[in-house]
C-alpha positions as CSV (number, residue, x, y, z in Angstrom):
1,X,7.5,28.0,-24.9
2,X,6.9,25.4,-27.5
3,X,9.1,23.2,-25.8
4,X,6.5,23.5,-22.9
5,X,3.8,22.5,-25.2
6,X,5.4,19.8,-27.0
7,X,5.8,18.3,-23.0
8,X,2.3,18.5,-22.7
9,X,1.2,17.1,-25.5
10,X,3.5,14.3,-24.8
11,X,1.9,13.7,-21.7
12,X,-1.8,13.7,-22.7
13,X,-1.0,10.8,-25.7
14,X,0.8,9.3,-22.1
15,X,-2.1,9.2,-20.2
16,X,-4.3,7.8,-23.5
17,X,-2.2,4.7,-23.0
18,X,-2.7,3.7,-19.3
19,X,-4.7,0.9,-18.7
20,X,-7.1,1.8,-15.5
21,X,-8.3,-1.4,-13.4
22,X,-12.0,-1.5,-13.2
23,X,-13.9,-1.1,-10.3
24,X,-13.4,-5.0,-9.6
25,X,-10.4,-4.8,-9.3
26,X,-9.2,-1.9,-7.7
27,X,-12.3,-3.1,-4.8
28,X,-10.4,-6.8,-5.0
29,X,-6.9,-5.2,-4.3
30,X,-8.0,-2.9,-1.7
31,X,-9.8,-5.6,0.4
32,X,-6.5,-7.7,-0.1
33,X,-4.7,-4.9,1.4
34,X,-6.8,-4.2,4.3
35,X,-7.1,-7.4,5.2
36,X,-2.9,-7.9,4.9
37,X,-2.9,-4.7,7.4
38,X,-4.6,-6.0,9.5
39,X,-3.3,-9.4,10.2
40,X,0.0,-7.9,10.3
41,X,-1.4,-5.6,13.1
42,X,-2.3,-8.6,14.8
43,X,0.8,-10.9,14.6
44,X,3.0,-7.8,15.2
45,X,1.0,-7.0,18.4
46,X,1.1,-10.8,19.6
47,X,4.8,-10.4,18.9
48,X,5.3,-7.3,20.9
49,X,3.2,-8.1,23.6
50,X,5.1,-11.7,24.1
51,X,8.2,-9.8,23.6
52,X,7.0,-7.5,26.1
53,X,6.1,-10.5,29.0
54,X,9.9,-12.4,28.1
55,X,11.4,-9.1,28.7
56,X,9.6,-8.6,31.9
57,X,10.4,-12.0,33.4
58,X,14.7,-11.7,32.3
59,X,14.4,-8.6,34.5
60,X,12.2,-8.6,37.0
């Protein structure tokens, strides 16, 4: 059992040393991201949709 807390102890001095990103940040990143997802969306649409038509045209 004292194994068990000894793990847990462990952990909690862990977690003291994380460093969180402020709200800043983690607002900064996520609009990155979003952003990324989207234009990747739309250039892999494009992509699929040309792909799609030069497809189309080989066999019919």
């Amino acid at each position: 059992m004292e194994k068990y807390i000894n793990f847990f102890k462990e952990v909690k001095e862990e977690l003291k040393k994380i460093v969180w990103p402020s709200r800043d940040e983690t607002v900064g990143t996520t609009t990155v991201v979003i952003i990324f997802v989207l234009v990747m969306a739309v250039f892999l649409g494009v992509v699929d949709v040309a792909l799609s038509k030069i497809i189309e045209f080989i066999v019919g």
